[in-house]
Each structure stands twice: as structure tokens, then as C-alpha cells.
C-alpha positions in Angstrom: 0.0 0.0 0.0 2.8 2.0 0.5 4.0 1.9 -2.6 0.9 2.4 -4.2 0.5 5.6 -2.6 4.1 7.1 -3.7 3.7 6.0 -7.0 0.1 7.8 -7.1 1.9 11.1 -5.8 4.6 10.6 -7.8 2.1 10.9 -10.9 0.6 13.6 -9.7 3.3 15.8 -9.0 4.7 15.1 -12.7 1.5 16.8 -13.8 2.9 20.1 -12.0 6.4 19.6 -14.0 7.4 22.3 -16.4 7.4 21.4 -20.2 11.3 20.4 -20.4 11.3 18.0 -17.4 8.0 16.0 -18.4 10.2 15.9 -21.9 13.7 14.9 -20.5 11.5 12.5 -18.3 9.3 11.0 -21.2 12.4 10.6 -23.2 14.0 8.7 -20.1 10.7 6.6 -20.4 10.4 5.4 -23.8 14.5 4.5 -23.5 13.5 2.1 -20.6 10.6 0.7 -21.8 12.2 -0.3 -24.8 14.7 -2.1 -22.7 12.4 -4.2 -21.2 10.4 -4.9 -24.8 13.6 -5.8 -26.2 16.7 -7.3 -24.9 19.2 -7.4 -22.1 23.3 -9.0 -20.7 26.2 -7.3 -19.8 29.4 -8.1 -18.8 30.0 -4.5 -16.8 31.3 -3.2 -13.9 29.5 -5.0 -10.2 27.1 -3.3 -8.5 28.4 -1.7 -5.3 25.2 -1.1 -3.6 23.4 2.0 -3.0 26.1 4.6 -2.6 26.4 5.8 -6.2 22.2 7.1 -6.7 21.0 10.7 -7.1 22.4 14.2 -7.7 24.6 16.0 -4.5 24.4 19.9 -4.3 26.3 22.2 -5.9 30.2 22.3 -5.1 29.7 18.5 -3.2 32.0 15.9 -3.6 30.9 12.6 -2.8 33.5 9.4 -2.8 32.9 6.0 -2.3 34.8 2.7 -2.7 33.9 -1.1 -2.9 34.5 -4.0 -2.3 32.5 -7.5 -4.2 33.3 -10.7 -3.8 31.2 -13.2 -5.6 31.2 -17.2 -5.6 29.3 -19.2 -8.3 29.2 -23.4 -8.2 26.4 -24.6 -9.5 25.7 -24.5 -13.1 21.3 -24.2 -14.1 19.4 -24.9 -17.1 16.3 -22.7 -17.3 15.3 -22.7 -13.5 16.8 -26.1 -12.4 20.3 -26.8 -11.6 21.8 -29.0 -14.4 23.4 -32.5 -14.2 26.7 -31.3 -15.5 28.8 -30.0 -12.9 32.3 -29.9 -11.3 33.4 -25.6 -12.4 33.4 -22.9 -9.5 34.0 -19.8 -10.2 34.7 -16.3 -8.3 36.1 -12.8 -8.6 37.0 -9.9 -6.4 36.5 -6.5 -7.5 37.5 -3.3 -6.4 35.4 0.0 -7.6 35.8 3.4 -7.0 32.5 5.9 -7.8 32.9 9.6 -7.6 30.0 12.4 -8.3 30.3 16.2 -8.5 27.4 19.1 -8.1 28.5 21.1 -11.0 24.9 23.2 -10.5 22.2 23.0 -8.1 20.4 20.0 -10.0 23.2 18.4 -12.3 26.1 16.1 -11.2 29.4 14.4 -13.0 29.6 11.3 -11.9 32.5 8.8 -12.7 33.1 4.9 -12.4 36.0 2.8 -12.1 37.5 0.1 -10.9 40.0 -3.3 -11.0 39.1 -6.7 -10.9 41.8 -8.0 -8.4 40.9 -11.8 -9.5 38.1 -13.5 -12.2 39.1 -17.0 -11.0 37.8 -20.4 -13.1 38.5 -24.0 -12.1 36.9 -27.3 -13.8 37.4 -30.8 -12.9 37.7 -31.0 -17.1 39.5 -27.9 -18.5 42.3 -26.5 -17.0 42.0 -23.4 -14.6 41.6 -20.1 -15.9 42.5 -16.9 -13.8 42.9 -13.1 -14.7 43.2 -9.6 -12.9 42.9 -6.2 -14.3 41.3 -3.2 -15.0 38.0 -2.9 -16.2 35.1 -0.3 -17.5 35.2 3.2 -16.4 31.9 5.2 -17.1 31.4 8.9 -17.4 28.3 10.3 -17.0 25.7 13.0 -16.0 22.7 12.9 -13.8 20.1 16.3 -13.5 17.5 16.0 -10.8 14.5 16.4 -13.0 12.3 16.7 -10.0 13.8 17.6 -6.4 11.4 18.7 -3.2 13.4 18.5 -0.2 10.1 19.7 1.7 8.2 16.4 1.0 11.5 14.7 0.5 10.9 13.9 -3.2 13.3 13.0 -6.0 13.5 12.3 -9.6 16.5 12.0 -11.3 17.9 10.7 -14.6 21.1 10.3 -16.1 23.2 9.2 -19.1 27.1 8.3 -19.9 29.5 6.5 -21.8 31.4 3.2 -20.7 35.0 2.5 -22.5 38.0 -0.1 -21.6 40.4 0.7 -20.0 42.2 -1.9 -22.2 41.3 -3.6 -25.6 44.0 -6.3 -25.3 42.9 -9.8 -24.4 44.7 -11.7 -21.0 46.0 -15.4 -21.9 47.0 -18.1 -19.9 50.2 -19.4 -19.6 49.7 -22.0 -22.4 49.5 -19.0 -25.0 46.0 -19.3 -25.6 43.5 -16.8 -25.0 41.5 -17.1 -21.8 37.8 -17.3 -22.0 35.4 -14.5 -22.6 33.8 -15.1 -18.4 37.3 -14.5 -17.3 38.4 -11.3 -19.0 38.3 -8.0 -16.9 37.0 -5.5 -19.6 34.2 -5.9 -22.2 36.6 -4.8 -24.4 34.4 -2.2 -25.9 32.5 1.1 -25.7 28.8 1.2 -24.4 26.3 3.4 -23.6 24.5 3.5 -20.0 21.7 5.1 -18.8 19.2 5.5 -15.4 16.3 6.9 -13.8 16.5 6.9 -9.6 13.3 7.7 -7.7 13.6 8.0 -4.0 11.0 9.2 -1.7 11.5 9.7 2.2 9.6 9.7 5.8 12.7 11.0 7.7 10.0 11.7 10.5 9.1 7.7 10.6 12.8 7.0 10.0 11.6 5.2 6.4 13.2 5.5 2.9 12.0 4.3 -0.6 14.6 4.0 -3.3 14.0 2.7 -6.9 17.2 2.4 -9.3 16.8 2.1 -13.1 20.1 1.0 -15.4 20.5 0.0 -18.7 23.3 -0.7 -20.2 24.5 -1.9 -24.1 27.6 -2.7 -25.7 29.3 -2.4 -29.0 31.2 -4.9 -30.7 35.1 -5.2 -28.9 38.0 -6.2 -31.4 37.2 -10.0 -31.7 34.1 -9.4 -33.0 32.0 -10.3 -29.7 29.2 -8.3 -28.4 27.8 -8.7 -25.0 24.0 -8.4 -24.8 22.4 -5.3 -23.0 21.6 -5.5 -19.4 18.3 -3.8 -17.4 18.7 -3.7 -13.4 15.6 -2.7 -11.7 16.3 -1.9 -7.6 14.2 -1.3 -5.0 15.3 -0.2 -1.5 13.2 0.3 1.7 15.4 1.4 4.1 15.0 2.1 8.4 17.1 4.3 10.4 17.9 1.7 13.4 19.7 4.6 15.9 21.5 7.4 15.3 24.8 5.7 13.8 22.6 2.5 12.3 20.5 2.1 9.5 18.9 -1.4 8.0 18.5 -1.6 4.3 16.2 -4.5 2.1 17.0 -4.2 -1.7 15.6 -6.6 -4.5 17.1 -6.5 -7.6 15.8 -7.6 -10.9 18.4 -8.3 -13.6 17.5 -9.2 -17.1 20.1 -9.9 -19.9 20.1 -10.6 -23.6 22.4 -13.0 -25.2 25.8 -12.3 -26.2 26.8 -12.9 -30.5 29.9 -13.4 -31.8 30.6 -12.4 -35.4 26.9 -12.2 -35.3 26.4 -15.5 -33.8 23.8 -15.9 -31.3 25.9 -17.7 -28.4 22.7 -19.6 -26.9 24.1 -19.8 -23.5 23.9 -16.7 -22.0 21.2 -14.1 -21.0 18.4 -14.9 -18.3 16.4 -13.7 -15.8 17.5 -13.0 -12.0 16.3 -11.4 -8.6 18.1 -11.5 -6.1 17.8 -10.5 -2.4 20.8 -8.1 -0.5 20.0 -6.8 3.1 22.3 -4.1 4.1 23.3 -2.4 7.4 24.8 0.9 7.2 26.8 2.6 10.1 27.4 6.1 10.2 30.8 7.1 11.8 31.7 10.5 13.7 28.8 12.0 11.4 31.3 11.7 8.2 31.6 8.7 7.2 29.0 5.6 5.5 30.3 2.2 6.1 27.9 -0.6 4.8 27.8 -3.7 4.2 25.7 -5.7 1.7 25.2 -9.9 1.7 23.6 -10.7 -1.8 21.4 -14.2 -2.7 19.9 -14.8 -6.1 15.8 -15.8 -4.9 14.8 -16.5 -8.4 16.7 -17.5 -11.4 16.5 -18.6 -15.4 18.8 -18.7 -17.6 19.1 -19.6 -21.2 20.2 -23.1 -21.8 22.9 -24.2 -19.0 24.9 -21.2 -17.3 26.6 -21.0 -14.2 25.1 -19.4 -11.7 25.8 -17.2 -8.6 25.5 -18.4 -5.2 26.4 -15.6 -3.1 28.0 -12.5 -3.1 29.3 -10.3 -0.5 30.3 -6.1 -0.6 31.3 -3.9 1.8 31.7 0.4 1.0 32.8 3.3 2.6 31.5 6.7 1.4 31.6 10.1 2.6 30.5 13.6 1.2 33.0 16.7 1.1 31.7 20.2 0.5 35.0 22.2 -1.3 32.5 25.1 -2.3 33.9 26.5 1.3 36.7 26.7 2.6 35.7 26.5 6.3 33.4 23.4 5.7 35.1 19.9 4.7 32.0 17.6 5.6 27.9 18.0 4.6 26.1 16.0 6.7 23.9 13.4 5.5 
């Protein structure tokens, strides 16, 4: 019921938007929907949790870092797990995500990060391992709508993704490794996202819903990962005065990949998957948080290997450098 009731004041305060924003917003509309008519999977930078979301005032610098590590042993056709098994698989990835209020409603937000391990081992094929950098993603977010009296918020944003590298990491034998293991698509893409959060800071309640999409272009050996659509929602409780609980569900759908134009039958699928979060606020400066992720639903195309469980901790904070006298903006 909840819910319900945001997303009938959320249509009703579109009605009161000016001509530009209900365009920028229809625009944002029409790209998503034909996301979710069309396609979706995307070998891309992990998702760090909620720390990189909607627009920071003007002159704010906000900074976080993350940590994922993810473990995968079971390989699933459709829904059910398959009768071919015997491969685990994991990586550990480092990102770095930093946003800047150029203006009151617009922030320049960056992505980065390293993928210390992608890790491979089959009781047929030999093991595969690899480390490096991956995508970094530049883009820009303008808070369409933004009520801080009724603690409303509409934002949508656009950017590019690019490699850091082109060049494919091979295993000791000389070949090259497999497509699961390198650290960079390899190729340019384009990314975009709507985030809608409403608040009842009196209650001690938050509502968050995160939009992505992402697609890919074709990388130098003629492979193309399919596009990718995340849809997150967050309800989040402030606990105490340093702790706050957070539930997120996230939906992930994925198209399949092609190679030289090749549809590659095994990959793409359908996934939600469950991540509560706790959140500790230090000295009034500092978010640590930390995230324990579990795929709830699952189906793939064909046989895949899935994900068992993932695990992310990040540390954010907020800087204000529009004065000189002021370092920290309290969240």
C-alpha cells in the first residue's frame, strides 16, 4: 500500500512539472521501456550497492569505494540446476565511484575500478585466472524533479562506458582465456538511469528505486555482449543514530551475447536477487555498509553458471569544497 501511494503522488506531481522536465522524463521513459520490450546481458562493472544514486548539491563531492566478492558453483538450465557439474568460479572487485554538483540539479559522476581476480576451475578444463582493470563510465545525472520539503526526488542520467584496455589476457599456455574470465568488455557502451527516492525522515523510512541499462558495441574480436536492465528497489530504516537497516531486491535481465553475429545460446536470463544491508554512520562523516547478496529467483538460457552468493562492503563520505571552512555535509 505503500508503494501504491508514492507512485500515485509521484504521478501527480509530474502533472505540475514544467514542459522540459515532463520531456527529459518522457524521453528517459520510452528508452526504458524499450529495454524491457527488447533485450538485455552485460558483462559490466559489479554493482556496489546503493552509494552511487542521485544528484549532490552544488560544489559536493561525494567518494565512495567497494568492495565485491562473488562465488558461483552450480551450473542451471532454465530454473533447475543441471546435471553437468564440477566448475566454481569467483572474482574480487575493487570500484571506485565519484559524483560532482556542477549546478544545483546536475552532477558528474565517474566509475572505475579493478578486478583483483576473475578466478575459473573445472574438474575438465584447465584453470583459468585473470586480474585487471576494467570499465570506467562517465556520465551525467540532472535532478529532473527535487522537493526536499516532502522529500521527493526524480533524477535521470546518461554516460558513456569505454576499456580501459582492448587487449585480451591469456593463460600461460598461450591461448586466450575465456570470454567469463576477462576483466573489460573490451568495448564502448552506452548507460543510462532513472533513480526515484522518496523519504519519511519523520518515521525513519526511505523508498529508493534504481533504473540501469546498459548496451555494448562490438570489442575487437568481433564479440558483443548483450544489453543488461537492473531494476532496484530499497526500503530502508534508520535503526539509531549511527545504524540504519536496508532490504534491496534487484531484478536483472540480460540478452544474449553474438559473436561475429552468432547468437551464443548460453547466456542471457532472468535473475532477482535478495541483499539486506546495514549501514553505520561514523563520527557524522563517514557511511560504512555492508551488503550480503542471494539470487531468490533464477533462469537462464540453456545451462549457465550461476551465482551463489555475493558479499560487498563500501565506505563513502561527502565533502563540501564550495567552502573553505566546511570539509563535511552532513547526510
Amino acid at each position: 500500500m505503500v508503494f501504491q501511494w508514492c507512485m500515485i503522488q509521484t504521478i501527480n506531481q509530474i502533472v505540475n512539472l514544467n514542459v522540459v522536465q515532463k520531456i527529459i522524463l518522457c524521453v528517459m521513459g520510452l528508452l526504458l521501456a524499450h529495454e524491457v520490450s527488447s533485450q538485455c546481458c552485460s558483462a559490466g562493472n559489479p554493482v556496489g550497492g546503493t552509494s552511487n544514486v542521485g544528484t549532490v548539491p552544488k560544489g559536493t563531492l561525494r567518494a565512495s569505494s567497494f568492495f565485491r566478492h562473488s562465488f558461483s558453483d552450480t551450473y542451471y538450465t532454465g530454473s533447475e540446476k543441471s546435471e553437468l557439474q564440477g566448475t566454481k568460479a569467483n572474482f574480487n572487485y575493487l570500484g571506485f565511484v565519484g559524483a560532482y554538483g556542477i549546478v544545483p540539479r546536475l552532477t558528474v559522476e565517474a566509475e572505475l575500478g579493478i578486478y583483483l581476480n576473475k578466478t575459473r576451475t573445472s574438474d575438465i578444463f584447465p584453470k583459468e585466472n585473470a586480474w585487471g582493470l576494467s570499465n570506467a563510465v562517465t556520465s551525467l545525472k540532472y535532478a529532473i524533479w527535487k522537493d526536499k520539503v516532502r522529500e521527493w526526488e526524480v533524477t535521470a542520467g546518461a554516460g558513456v562506458r569505454f576499456p580501459f584496455t582492448r587487449e585480451l589476457k591469456y593463460a600461460e599456455a598461450g591461448y586466450p582465456l575465456s570470454v567469463d574470465v576477462q576483466p573489460s568488455t573490451g568495448a564502448t557502451g552506452f548507460v543510462g538511469q532513472v533513480f526515484l527516492y522518496k523519504g519519511f525522515l519523520p518515521k525513519g523510512w526511505r523508498l529508493f528505486m534504481l533504473e540501469r541499462f546498459e548496451t555494448n558495441a562490438v570489442n575487437d574480436i568481433g564479440y558483443q555482449f548483450g544489453k543488461a536492465n537492473y531494476l532496484s528497489m530499497f526500503i530502508s530504516r534508520n535503526i539509531n543514530v549511527h545504524w540504519t537497516g536496508i532490504l534491496q531486491f534487484r531484478y536483472e535481465w540480460r540478452s544474449q551475447d553474438h559473436r561475429e553475429d552468432i547468437l551464443m545460446a548460453s547466456t542471457g536470463g532472468n535473475v532477482v536477487y535478495a541483499a539486506p544491508q546495514v549501514n553505520l554512520k561514523i563520527a557524522q562523516k563517514w557511511n560504512l555498509s555492508i551488503l550480503a547478496e542471494m539470487p531468490i529467483i533464477r533462469n537462464y538460457n540453456l545451462a549457465q553458471l550461476g551465482t551463489k552468493y555475493a558479499l560487498s562492503i563500501s565506505v563513502m563520505r561527502e565533502f563540501d569544497l564550495s567552502k573553505k571552512d566546511k570539509s563535511l555535509i552532513p547526510n
